[in-house]
C-alpha positions in Angstrom: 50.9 178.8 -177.6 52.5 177.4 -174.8 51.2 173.8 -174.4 49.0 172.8 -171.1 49.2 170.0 -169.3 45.8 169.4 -168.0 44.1 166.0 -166.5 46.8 163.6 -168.5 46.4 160.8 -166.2 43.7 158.6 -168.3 44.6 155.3 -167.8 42.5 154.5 -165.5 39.6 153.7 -168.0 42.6 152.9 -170.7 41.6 155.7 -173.0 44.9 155.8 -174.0 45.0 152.1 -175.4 41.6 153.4 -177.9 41.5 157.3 -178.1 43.5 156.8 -181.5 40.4 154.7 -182.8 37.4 156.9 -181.5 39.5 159.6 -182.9 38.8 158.1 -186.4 35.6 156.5 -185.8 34.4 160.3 -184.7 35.6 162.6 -186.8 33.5 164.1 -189.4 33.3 162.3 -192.9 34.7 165.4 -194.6 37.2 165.8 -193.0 40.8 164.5 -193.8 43.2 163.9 -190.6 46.2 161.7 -190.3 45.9 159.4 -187.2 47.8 160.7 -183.8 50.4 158.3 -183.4 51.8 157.8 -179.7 54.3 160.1 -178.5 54.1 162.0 -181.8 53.0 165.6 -181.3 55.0 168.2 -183.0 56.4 171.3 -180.5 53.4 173.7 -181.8 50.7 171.2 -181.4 48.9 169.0 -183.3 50.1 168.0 -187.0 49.2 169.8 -189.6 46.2 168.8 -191.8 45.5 169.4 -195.3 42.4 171.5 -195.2 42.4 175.1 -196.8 40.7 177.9 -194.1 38.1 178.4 -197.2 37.6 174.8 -197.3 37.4 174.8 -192.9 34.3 177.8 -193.4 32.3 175.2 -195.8 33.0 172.3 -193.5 32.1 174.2 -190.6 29.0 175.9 -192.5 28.0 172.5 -193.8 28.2 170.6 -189.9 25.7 173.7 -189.2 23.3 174.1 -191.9 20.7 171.3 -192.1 16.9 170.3 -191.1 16.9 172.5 -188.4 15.9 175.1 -190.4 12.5 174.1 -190.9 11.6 175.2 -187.3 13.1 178.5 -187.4 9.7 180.4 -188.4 7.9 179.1 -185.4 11.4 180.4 -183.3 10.6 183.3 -184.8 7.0 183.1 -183.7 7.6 181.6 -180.1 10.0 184.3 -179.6 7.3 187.2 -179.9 8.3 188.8 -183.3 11.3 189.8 -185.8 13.1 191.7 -183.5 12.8 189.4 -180.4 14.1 187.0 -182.7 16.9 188.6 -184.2 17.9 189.9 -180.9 18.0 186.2 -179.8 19.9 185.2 -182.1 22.7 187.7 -182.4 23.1 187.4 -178.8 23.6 183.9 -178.4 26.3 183.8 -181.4 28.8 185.2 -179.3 28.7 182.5 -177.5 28.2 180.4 -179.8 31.1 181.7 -181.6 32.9 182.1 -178.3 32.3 178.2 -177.3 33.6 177.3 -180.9 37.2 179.2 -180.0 37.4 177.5 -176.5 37.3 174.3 -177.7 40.0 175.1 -180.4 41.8 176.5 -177.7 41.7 173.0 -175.2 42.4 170.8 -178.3 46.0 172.3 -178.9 46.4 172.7 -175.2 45.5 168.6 -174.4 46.3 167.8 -177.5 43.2 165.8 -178.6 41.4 165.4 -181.6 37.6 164.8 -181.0 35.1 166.8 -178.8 34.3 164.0 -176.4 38.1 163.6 -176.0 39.1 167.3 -175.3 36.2 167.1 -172.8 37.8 163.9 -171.2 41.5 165.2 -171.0 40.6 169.2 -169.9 37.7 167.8 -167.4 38.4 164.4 -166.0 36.6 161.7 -166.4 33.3 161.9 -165.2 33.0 165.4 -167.4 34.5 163.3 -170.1 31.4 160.3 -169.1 28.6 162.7 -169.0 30.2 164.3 -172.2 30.0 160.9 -174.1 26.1 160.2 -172.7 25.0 163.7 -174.2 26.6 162.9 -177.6 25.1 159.8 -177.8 21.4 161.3 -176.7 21.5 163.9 -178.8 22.4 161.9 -182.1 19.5 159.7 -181.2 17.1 162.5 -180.4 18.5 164.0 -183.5 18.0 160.5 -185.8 14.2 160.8 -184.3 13.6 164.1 -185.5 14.8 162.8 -189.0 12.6 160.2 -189.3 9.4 162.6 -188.4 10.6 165.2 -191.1 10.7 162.4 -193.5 7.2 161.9 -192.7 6.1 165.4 -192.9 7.7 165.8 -196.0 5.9 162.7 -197.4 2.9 162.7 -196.3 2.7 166.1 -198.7 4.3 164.6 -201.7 2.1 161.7 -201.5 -1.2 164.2 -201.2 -0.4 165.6 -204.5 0.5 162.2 -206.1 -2.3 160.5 -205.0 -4.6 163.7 -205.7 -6.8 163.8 -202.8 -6.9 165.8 -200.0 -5.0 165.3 -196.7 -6.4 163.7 -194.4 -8.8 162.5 -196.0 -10.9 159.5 -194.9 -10.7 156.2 -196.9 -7.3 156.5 -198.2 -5.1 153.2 -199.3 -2.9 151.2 -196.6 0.1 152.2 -198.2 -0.4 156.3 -198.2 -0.5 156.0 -194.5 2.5 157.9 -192.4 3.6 155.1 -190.6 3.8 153.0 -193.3 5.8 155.1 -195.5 7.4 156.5 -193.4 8.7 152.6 -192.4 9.5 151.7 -196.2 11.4 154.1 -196.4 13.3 154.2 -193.4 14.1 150.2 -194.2 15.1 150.4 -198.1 17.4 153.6 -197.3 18.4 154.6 -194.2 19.1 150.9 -192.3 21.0 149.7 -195.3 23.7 153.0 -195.2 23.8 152.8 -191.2 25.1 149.2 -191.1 28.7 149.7 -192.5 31.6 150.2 -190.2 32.8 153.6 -192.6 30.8 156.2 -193.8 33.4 157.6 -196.3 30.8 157.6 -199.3 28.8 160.2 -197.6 31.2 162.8 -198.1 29.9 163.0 -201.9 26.3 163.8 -200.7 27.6 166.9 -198.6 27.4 169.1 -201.4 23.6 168.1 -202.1 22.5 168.5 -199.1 24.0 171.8 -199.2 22.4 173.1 -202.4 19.2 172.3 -201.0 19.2 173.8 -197.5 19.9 177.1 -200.0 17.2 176.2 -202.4 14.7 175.3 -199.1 16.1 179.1 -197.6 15.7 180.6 -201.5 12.0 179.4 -201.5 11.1 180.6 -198.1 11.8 183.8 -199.2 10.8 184.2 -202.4 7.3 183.0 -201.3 7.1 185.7 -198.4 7.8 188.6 -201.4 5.6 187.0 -204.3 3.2 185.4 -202.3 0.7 183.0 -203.5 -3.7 184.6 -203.2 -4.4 181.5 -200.4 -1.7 182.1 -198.2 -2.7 184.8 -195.2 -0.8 185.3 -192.4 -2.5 185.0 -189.6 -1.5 187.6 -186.3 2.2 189.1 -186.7 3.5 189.3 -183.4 5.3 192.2 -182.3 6.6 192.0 -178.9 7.2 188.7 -176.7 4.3 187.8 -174.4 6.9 187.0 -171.5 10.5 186.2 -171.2 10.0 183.2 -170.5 8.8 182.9 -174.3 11.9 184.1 -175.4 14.1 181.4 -173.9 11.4 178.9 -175.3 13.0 179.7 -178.4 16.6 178.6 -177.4 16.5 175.1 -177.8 15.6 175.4 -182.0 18.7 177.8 -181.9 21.2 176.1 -180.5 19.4 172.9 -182.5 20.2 175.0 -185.6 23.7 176.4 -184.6 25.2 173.0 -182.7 28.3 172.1 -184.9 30.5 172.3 -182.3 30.6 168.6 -181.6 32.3 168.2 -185.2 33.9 171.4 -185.0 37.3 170.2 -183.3 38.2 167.2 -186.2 38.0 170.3 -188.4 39.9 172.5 -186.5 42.8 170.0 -186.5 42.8 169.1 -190.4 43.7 172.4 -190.6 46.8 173.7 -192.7 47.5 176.1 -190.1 45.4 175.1 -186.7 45.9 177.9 -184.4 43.2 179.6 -182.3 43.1 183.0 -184.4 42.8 181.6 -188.0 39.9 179.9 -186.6 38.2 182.5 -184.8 38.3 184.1 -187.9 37.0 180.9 -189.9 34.2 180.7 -187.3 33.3 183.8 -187.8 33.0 183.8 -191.2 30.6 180.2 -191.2 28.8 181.4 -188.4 28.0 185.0 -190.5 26.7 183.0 -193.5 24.8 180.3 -191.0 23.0 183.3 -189.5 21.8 184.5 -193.2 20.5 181.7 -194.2 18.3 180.8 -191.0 17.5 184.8 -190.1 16.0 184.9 -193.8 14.7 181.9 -193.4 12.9 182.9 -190.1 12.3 186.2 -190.6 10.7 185.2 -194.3 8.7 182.0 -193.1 7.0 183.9 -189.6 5.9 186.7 -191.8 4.4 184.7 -194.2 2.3 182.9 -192.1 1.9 185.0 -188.9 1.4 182.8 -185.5 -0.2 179.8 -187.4 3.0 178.9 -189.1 4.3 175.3 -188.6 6.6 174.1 -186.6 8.0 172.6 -189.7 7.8 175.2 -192.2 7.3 173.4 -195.2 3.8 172.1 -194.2 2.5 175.7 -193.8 2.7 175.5 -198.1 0.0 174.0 -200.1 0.7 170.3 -201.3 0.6 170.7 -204.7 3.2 173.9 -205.2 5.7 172.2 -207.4 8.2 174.9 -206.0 7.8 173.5 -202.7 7.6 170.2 -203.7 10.9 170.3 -205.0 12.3 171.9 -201.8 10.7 169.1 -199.9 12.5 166.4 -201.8 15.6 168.1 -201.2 15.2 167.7 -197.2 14.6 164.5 -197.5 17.6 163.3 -199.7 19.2 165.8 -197.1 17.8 163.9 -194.2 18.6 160.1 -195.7 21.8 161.0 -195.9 22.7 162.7 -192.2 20.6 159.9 -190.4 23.6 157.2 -190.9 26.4 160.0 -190.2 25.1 160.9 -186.8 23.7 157.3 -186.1 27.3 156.4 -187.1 28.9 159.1 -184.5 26.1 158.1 -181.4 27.2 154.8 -182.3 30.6 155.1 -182.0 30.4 156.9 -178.2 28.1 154.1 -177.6 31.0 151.3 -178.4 33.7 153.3 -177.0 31.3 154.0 -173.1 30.7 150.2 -173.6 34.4 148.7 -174.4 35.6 151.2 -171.3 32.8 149.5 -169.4 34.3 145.5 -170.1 37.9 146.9 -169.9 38.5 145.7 -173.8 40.7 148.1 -176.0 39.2 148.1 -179.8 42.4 146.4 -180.9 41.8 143.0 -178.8 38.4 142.8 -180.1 37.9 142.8 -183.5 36.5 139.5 -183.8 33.1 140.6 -182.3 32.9 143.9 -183.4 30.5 143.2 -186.4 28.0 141.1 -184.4 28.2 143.8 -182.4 27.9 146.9 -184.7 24.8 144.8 -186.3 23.2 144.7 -183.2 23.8 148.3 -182.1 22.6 149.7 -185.3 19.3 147.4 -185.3 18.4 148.3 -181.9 19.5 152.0 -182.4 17.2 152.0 -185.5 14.3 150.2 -184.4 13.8 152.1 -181.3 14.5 156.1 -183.3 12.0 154.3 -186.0 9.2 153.7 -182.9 9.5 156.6 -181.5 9.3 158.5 -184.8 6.2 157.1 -185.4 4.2 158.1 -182.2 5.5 161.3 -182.1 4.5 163.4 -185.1 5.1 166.9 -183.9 8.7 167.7 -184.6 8.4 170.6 -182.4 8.8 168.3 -179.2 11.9 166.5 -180.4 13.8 169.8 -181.0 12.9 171.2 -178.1 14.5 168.4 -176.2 17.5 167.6 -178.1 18.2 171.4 -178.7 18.2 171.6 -174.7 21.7 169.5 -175.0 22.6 171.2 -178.1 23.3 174.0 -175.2 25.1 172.0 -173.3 27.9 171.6 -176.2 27.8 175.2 -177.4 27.4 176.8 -173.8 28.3 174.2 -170.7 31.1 171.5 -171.6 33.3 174.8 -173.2 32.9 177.0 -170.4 34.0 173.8 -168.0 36.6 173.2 -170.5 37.8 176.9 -170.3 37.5 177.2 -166.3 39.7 174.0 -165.8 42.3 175.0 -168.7 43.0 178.4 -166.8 42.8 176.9 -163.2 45.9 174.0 -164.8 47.8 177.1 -166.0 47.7 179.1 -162.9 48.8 175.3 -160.8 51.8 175.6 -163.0 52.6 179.5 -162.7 52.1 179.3 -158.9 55.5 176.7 -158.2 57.5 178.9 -160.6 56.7 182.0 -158.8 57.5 180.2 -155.3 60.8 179.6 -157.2 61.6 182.8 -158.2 60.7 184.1 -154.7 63.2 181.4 -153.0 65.8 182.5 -155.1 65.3 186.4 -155.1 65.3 186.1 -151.0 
C-alpha cells in the first residue's frame, strides 16, 4: 500500500518529542510491540510484530467481550423484540467492522501506533484534542459503571450469605452497598491502579474470558431449563417507535467498542496489512456477536419486559449457578477497572504534559507524585459517583453514546481526510503529466 502523507506537521504541540512514550503507555497489556524508533519505518509500513492472526482474533475478541454484556437483555427489550434486536445488531456490525478496517488502514498510512495518535496525524490536532478528551471520558464513565456492577453483584452474594432477604430492614452496617461496595474498591482496585505498568494483568485475560462464556453459558441454559419462579413477564414483539430502537445503540456500541485498542493489535501483527485484518475482524466480531445475541436473545425471553438492566439481578440470590457467574464478573471487573483507569490516565498525562510544554523524558522526577495524584483523584471521584448512581442503565447509556463516536465518527473523519491527502498528491502529478504531454 502506497504510504500517505497526511497532517505530518505535529510539532507544534511537540507530539513528536512523546508519541513514542504514549505509544507504550497506551497500548493494550496483551499486546507485545517493539517501540517506533525515529526515522525507523520499514518501506511497507510499520515493523513487524510477533502476534499470530489466531492470536490477533482472541486479543481482539477479548478487548470486546466484557461487563457489557449484562445489559444486553434489556437492549433486547428496549429495542422492541428478538428481531428488532437482531436486526440492530447485524446492521450496525458493518460498521462496526467497517470502522475497525479504516483505522487499520490510517495506521500504515500515518504510520502511528495508538488510536488517539492515528486520529492526531490523519485529522490535525484539534480532532486529535477532542479524540484524547473522549478516551479519557469514556474510561472514566467506563470505571463508574465497574464500580456499580460490583455492587449489584454484591449486594446478591451478600443476600445469600447473610440469609435474609434483600432489602430488608434492620440489616448490619457492613452489608450495606456503599459500604461494600467502598471496601472493596480500596483493598483491590486502588492498590492495582497505582503502579506505572500494568503488565501483570495480562495473566488475568484468560479469566475474565472463561467467565464472560460461563456468564453467556448460564444465561442460556436458564432460558431452556428454566427454574418454576421465574415468569417472563410481556414478550415484546415489535418496537413501540424508532426512536426505541436507537435507544438501544448506546449498550451496543458499549458492547462492541474495541476499537480504541484495536490499532496496538493491528500493529503487533506478523503480517499487518489491511486484508489479514479484515479478515481477523471478522472472525472476532462473528464470535462477539454469538456470545452477546445468545446472551440477549436468551436473557429478554426469560424475563420478558421486566428483565434488568443488569441481567444477573433478574436471578434469584441464592441460585448457586448464578452465584458463581456473578463472582466471575466481578474478578472480571477488578481486573479491567486499573487497565482502563491506566489508559484514561495516560491521555490525561499526555493532554496535560502538551498543556505545560514538558516532553515525558524531561520530567521524570515528578511523574510519581503525579501519577499518585491522578489515580487518587480519578478513583475517588469514579468511587462517588458509583455510589449515588445505582442504576447501571444510565452510565451505559452515556458512555456507550462515545463508544459511537470511536466505532462510527473519528473513522469516518479519519477515512474522509486520508482520501482527500491522496487526491492533494494525485492532482500535482496529473498537472505534470499534462505539462509535459502539451
Amino acid at each position: 500500500m502506497a504510504q500517505v502523507s497526511i497532517n505530518s506537521d505535529l510539532g507544534e504541540w511537540g507530539l513528536s518529542t512523546d508519541s513514542g512514550e504514549r505509544a507504550r503507555l497506551l497500548q493494550s497489556p496483551s499486546v507485545d510491540i517493539a517501540p517506533k524508533s525515529e526515522g525507523e519505518a520499514p518501506p511497507g509500513g510499520l515493523g513487524r510484530g510477533t502476534t499470530s492472526t489466531l492470536g490477533a482474533i482472541f486479543i481482539v475478541v477479548n478487548a470486546c467481550l466484557g461487563a457489557g454484556l449484562l445489559n444486553f437483555p434489556a437492549a433486547f427489550s428496549t429495542a422492541g423484540g428478538v428481531a428488532a434486536g437482531i436486526t440492530l445488531q447485524m446492521a450496525m456490525l458493518v460498521f462496526i467492522i467497517s470502522g475497525l478496517v479504516i483505522l487499520a488502514y490510517c495506521s500504515q498510512a500515518s504510520n502511528e501506533r495508538t488510536y488517539q495518535e492515528v486520529v492526531w496525524a490523519v485529522c490535525g490536532k484539534l480532532t486529535g484534542v477532542l479524540c484524547e478528551v473522549a478516551i479519557a471520558t469514556y474510561t472514566f464513565g467506563t470505571c463508574i459503571a465497574f464500580l456499580i456492577i460490583i455492587g449489584d453483584q454484591q449486594d446478591k452474594i451478600i443476600a445469600v450469605m447473610a440469609k435474609e432477604p434483600e432489602g430488608a430492614g434492620g440489616s448490619p452496617w457492613y452489608t450495606d452497598r456503599k459500604f461494600t461496595i467502598s471496601l472493596t474498591a480500596f483493598l483491590f482496585i486502588l492498590p492495582l491502579s497505582i503502579p506505572r505498568e500494568i503488565g501483570f494483568q495480562k495473566y488475568a485475560s484468560f479469566l475474565s474470558v472463561v467467565g464472560t462464556w460461563y456468564v453467556t453459558a448460564i444465561i442460556i441454559i436458564k432460558y431452556i431449563w428454566p427454574d418454576k419462579e421465574m415468569t417472563p413477564a410481556d414478550i415484546l414483539n415489535r418496537p413501540a417507535s424508532w426512536i426505541a430502537v436507537f435507544n438501544a445503540m448506546p449498550t451496543i456500541c458499549f458492547g462492541f467498542q474495541c476499537h480504541v485498542s484495536s490499532v496496538p493489535v493491528f500493529n503487533s501483527m506478523r503480517q499487518p496489512e489491511v486484508k489479514t485484518w479484515g479478515g481477523v475482524v471478522t472472525a472476532a466480531m462473528v464470535i462477539a456477536l454469538a456470545v452477546y445475541m445468545g446472551t440477549g436473545i436468551c436473557g429478554f425471553l426469560t424475563f420478558g419486559a421486566a428483565v434488568d438492566p443488569d441481567v444477573l439481578l433478574s436471578y434469584p440470590s441464592e441460585d448457586m449457578a448464578v452465584a458463581v457467574a456473578r463472582a466471575f464478573i466481578i474478578l472480571s471487573v477488578l481486573t479491567s477497572y486499573p487497565i482502563l483507569h491506566f489508559c484514561g490516565r495516560a491521555v490525561v498525562e499526555g493532554l496535560w504534559l502538551r498543556y505545560q510544554g514538558m516532553p515525558v523524558e524531561e520530567d521524570v522526577g515528578r511523574e510519581r507524585r503525579r501519577r499518585v495524584l491522578q489515580t487518587l483523584v480519578w478513583f475517588l471521584l469514579t468511587l462517588l459517583l458509583a455510589l449515588f448512581i445505582p442504576d447501571i442503565g444510565k452510565v451505559i447509556s452515556v458512555i456507550g453514546g462515545l463508544a459511537a463516536c470511536f466505532i462510527f465518527v473519528f473513522p469516518g473523519l479519519c477515512l474522509i481526510q486520508a482520501k482527500l491527502s491522496e487526491m492533494e498528491e494525485v492532482k500535482p502529478a496529473s498537472r505534470f503529466l499534462l505539462v509535459i504531454n502539451y
